[in-house]
C-alpha positions as CSV (number, residue, x, y, z in Angstrom):
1,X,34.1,26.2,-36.6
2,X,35.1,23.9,-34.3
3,X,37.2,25.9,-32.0
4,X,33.7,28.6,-32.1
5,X,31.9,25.1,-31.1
6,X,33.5,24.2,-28.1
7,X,34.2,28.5,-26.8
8,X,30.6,28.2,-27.0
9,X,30.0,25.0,-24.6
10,X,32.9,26.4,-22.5
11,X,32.1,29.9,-22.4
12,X,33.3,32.1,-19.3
13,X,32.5,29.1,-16.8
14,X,31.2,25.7,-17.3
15,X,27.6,25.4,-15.8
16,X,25.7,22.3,-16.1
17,X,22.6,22.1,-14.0
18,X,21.7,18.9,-13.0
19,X,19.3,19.0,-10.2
20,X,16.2,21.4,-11.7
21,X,12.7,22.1,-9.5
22,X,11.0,19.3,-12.0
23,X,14.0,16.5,-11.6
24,X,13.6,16.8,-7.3
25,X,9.4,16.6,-7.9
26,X,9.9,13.9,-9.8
27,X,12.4,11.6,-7.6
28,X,10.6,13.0,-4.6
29,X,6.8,11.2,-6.0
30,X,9.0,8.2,-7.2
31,X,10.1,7.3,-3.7
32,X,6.8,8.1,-2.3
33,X,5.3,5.8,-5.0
34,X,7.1,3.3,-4.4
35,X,7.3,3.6,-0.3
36,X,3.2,3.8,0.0
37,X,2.5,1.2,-3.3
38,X,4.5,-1.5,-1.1
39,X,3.1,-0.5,2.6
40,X,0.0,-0.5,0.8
41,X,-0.2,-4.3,-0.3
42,X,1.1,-5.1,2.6
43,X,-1.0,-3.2,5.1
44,X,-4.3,-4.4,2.7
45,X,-2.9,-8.2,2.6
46,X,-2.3,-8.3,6.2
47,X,-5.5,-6.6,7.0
48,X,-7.2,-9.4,5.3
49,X,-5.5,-12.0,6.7
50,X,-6.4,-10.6,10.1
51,X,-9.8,-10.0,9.1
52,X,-9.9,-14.2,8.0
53,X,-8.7,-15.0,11.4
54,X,-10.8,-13.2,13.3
55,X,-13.9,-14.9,11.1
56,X,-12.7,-18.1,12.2
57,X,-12.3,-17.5,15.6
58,X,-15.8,-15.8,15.7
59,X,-17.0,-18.9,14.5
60,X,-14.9,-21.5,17.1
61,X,-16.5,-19.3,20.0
62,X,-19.9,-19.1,19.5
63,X,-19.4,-23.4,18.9
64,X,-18.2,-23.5,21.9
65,X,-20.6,-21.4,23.9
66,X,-23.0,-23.4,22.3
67,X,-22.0,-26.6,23.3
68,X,-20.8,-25.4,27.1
69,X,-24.6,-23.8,27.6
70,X,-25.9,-26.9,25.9
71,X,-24.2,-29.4,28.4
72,X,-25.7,-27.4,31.7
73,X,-28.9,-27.4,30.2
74,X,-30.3,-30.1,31.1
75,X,-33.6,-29.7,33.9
76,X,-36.9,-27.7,32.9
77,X,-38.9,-27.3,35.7
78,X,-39.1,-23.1,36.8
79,X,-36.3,-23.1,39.4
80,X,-33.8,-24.2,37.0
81,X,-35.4,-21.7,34.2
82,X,-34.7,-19.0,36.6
83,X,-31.2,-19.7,37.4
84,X,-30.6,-20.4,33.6
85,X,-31.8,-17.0,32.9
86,X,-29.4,-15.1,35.1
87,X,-26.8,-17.1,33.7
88,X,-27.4,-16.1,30.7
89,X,-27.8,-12.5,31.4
90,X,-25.0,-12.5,33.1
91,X,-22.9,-13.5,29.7
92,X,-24.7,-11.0,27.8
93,X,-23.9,-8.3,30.4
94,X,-20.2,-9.4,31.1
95,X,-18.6,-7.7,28.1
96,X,-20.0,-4.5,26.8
97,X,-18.2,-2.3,23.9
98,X,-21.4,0.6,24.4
99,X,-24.2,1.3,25.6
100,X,-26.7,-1.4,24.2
101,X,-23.9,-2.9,21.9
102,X,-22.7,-5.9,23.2
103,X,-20.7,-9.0,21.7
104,X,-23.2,-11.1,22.7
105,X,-26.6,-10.5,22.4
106,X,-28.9,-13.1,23.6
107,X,-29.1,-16.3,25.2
108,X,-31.9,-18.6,25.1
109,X,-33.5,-21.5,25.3
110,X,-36.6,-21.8,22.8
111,X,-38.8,-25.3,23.6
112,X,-40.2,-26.9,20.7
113,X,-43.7,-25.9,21.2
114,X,-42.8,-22.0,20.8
115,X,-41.8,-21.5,24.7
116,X,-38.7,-19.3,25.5
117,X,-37.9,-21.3,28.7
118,X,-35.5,-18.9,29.6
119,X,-33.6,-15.8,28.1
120,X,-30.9,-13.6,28.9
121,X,-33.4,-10.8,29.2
122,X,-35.9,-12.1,32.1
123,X,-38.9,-10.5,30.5
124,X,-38.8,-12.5,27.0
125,X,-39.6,-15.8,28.9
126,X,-42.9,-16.9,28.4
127,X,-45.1,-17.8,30.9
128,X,-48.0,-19.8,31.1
129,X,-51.3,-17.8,31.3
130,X,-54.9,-19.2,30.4
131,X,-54.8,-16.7,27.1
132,X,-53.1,-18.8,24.4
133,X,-51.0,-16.1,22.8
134,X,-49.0,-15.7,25.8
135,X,-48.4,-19.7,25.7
136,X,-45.9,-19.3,22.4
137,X,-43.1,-16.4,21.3
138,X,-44.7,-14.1,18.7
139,X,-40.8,-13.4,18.2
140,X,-38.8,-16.6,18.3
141,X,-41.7,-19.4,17.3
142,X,-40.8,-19.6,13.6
143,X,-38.9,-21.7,11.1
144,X,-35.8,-20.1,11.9
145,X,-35.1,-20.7,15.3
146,X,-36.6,-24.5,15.6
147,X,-34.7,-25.5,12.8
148,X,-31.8,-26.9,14.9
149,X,-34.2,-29.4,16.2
150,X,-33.6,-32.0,13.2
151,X,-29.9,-31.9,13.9
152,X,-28.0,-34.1,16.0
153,X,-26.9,-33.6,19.7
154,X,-23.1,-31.5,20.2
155,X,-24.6,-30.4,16.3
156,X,-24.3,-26.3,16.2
157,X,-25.9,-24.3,13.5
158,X,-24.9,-21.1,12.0
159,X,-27.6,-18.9,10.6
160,X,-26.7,-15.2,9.8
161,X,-29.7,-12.6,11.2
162,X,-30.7,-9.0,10.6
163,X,-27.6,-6.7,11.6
164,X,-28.3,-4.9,14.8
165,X,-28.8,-1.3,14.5
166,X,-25.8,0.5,16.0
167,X,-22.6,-0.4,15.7
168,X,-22.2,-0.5,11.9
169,X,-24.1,2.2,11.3
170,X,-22.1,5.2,10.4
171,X,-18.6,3.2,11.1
172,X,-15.8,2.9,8.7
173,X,-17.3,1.6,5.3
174,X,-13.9,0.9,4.9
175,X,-13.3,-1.8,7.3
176,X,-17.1,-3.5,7.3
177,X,-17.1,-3.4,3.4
178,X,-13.5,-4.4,2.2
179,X,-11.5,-6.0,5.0
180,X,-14.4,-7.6,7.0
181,X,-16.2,-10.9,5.4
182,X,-19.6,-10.9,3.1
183,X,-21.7,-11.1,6.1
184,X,-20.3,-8.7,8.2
185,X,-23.8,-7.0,8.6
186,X,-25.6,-9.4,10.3
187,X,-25.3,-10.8,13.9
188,X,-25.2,-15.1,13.6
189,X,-27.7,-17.0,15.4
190,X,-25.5,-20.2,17.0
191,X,-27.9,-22.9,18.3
192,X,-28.1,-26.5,19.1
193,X,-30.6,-28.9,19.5
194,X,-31.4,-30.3,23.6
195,X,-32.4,-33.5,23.9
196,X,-34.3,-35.7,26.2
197,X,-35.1,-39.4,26.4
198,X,-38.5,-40.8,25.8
199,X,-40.1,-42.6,28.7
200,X,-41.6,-44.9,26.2
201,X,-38.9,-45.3,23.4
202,X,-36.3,-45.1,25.4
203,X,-34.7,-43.0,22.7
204,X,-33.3,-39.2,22.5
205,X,-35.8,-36.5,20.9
206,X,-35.1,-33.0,20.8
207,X,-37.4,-31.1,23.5
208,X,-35.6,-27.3,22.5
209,X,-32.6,-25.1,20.9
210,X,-30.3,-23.4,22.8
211,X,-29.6,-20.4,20.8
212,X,-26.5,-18.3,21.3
213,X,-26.6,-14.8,19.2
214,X,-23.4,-12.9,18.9
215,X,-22.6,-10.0,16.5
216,X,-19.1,-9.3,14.8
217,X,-18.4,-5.9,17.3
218,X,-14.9,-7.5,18.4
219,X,-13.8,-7.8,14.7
220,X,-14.4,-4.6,13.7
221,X,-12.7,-2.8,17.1
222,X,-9.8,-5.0,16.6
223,X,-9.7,-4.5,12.6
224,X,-9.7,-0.4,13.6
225,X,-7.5,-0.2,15.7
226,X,-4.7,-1.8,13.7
227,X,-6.4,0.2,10.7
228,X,-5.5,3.3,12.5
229,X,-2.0,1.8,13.8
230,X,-1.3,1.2,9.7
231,X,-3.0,4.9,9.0
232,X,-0.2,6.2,11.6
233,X,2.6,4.3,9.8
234,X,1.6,5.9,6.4
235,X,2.0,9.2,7.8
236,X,5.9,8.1,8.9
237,X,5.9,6.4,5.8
238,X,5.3,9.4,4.1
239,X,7.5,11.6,6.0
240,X,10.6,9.3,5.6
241,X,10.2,9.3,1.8
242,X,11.3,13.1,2.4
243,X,14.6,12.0,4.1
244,X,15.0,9.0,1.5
245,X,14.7,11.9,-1.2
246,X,17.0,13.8,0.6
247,X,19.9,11.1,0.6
248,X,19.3,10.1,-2.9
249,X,19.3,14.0,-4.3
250,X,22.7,14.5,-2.3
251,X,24.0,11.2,-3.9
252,X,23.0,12.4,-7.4
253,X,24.4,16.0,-6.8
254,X,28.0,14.8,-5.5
255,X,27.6,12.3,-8.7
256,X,26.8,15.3,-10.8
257,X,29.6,17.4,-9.2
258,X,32.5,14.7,-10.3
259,X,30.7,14.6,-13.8
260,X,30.7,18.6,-13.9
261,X,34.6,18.3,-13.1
262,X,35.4,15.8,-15.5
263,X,33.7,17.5,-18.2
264,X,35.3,20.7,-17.8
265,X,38.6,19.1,-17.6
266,X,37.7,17.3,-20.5
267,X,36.3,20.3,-22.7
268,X,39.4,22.5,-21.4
269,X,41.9,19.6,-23.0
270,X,40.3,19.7,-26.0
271,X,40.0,23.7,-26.0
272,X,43.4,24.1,-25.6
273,X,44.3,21.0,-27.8
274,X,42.1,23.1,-30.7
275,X,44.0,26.1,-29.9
276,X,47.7,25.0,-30.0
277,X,46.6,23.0,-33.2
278,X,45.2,26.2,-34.9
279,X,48.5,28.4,-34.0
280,X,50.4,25.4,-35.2
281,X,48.7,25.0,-38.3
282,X,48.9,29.2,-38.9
283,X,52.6,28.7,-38.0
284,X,53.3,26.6,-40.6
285,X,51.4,28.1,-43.5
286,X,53.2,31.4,-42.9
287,X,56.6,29.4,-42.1
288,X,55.2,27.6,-46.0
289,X,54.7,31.2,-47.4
290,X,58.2,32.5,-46.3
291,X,59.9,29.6,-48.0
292,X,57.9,29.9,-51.0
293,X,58.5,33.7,-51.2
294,X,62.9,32.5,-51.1
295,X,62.7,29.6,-53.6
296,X,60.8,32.3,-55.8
297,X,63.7,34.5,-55.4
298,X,66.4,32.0,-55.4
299,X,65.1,31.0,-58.8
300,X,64.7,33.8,-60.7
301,X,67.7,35.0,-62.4
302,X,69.0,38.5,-61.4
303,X,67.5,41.7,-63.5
304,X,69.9,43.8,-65.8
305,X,70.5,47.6,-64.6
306,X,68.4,49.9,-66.4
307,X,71.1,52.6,-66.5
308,X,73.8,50.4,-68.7
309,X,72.7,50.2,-72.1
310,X,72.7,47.0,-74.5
311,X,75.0,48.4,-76.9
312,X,77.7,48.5,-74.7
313,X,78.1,44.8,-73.8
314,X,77.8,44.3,-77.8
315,X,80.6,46.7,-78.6
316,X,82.8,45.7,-76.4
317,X,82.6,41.9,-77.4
318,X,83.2,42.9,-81.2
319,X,86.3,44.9,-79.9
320,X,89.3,42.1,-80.9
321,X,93.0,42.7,-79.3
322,X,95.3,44.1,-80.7
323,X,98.4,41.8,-82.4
């Protein structure tokens, strides 16, 4: 049975097949798994990192426009409004991602009486008329934009506002919605309060706000184009994990080939270990049944002739000699 057992592993050749269709598949996702899974973190992490720096730096600038504006703003009568005006349209205009889609949106300077003294776009100033409605800004006179006058001078306010449309319409949900912060869909309103001294008091009040309104449109081309730059090193991620594959199926099949030798050197010694011990033992049990067969025959004592009858031997030992 045994000897049956082991012809049967051995047969004509010794085949073992250790790299199957389903055992390539399944190294093959494993390194991709693992390859991706870790570049994914890491792209994801870094992303948001980015994304966190960017926020803060958003947030520094438009302080510091603020504060810059704020500190050359300082006369009121027209001539200055005018000149303040193309200033500020000149920083609106300076950098522009698209048509209509600029960092900055707006600078103005909104008295405290519902006046736009002057604006980045000429024809939002108001002037004064004799009809009353042109006197104030049916836009900017509200709540909103005068409440930086109860804050302190070099004070700046953030205050998020409607998003713009444009931009982050029909972008990447991916990088506005994930990687970008809460807010992302609203441009911020940075203002300040300007300040003046009371002829009679002697003391500062706040005359206007100098509003500075910026949207996120450098975050989000920055965030996408190191999105794409990680979206390109997926794909050589992705490629690599075939060569990675490659190396460690060529490592298992020279491992398997060394295995394959040893066991067929190891299955041939014990074939032919089986087979000398059968002959042996069939040796001996026919060397046992020769020697058996001689002691039976030394043993037994030697048979009579047939031909030579009994009364011979009788008669001739009754026969005495003669005297």
């Amino acid at each position: 049975m045994a000897v049956q057992n082991i012809q049967a592993l051995k047969g004509d050749k010794i085949s073992i097949r250790s790299f199957t269709f389903s055992f390539a598949l399944g190294i093959f996702l494993l390194v991709e798994l693992v390859l991706l899974s870790s570049l994914t973190a890491f792209s994801f992490i870094s992303l948001k990192e980015t994304a966190r720096q960017l926020e803060m730096g958003y947030s520094e600038r438009g302080r510091e426009i603020s504060l810059a504006l704020a500190a050359s703003t300082i006369a009121t009568d027209a001539k200055s409004q005018a000149k303040l005006s193309a200033l500020f349209g000149g920083i609106v205009n300076k950098n522009q991602y698209l048509e209509g889609e600029r960092p900055i949106t707006e600078v103005f300077v909104l008295r405290k009486d519902g006046r736009v003294l002057a604006h980045s776009d000429y024809s939002l100033v108001t002037t004064r008329t004799r009809e009353a409605a042109n006197e104030v800004s049916a836009k900017y006179n509200n709540e909103f934009y005068h409440s930086s006058l109860f804050y302190e001078a070099n004070s700046v306010q953030q205050q998020n506002l409607d998003k713009p449309e444009g931009i982050f319409h029909g972008k990447n949900s991916f990088i506005v919605d994930t990687l970008m912060s809460s807010d992302v869909h609203y441009s911020t309103d940075f203002s300040t309060a300007l300040k003046e001294t009371d002829a009679r008091t002697k003391k500062e009040k706040s005359y206007a706000t100098l509003h500075v309104v910026m949207n996120r449109l450098g975050e989000y081309y920055y965030l996408q184009t190191i999105f794409n730059k990680y979206l390109l090193l997926f794909g050589i991620v992705f490629l690599a994990g075939f060569l990675v594959t490659g190396i460690i199926l060529f490592a298992f099949f020279l491992r398997a080939r060394h295995i394959q030798r040893e066991w067929k050197s190891a299955l041939t010694y014990l074939w032919e270990n089986e087979v000398i011990k059968t002959e042996v033992t069939h040796g001996f049990q026919a060397l046992s049944g020769k020697l058996s067969d001689i002691e039976k025959r030394v043993n037994q004592p030697p048979a009579l002739p047939q031909g030579r009858p009994q009364t011979d031997i009788l008669d001739a030992i009754l026969i005495e000699p003669v005297k």
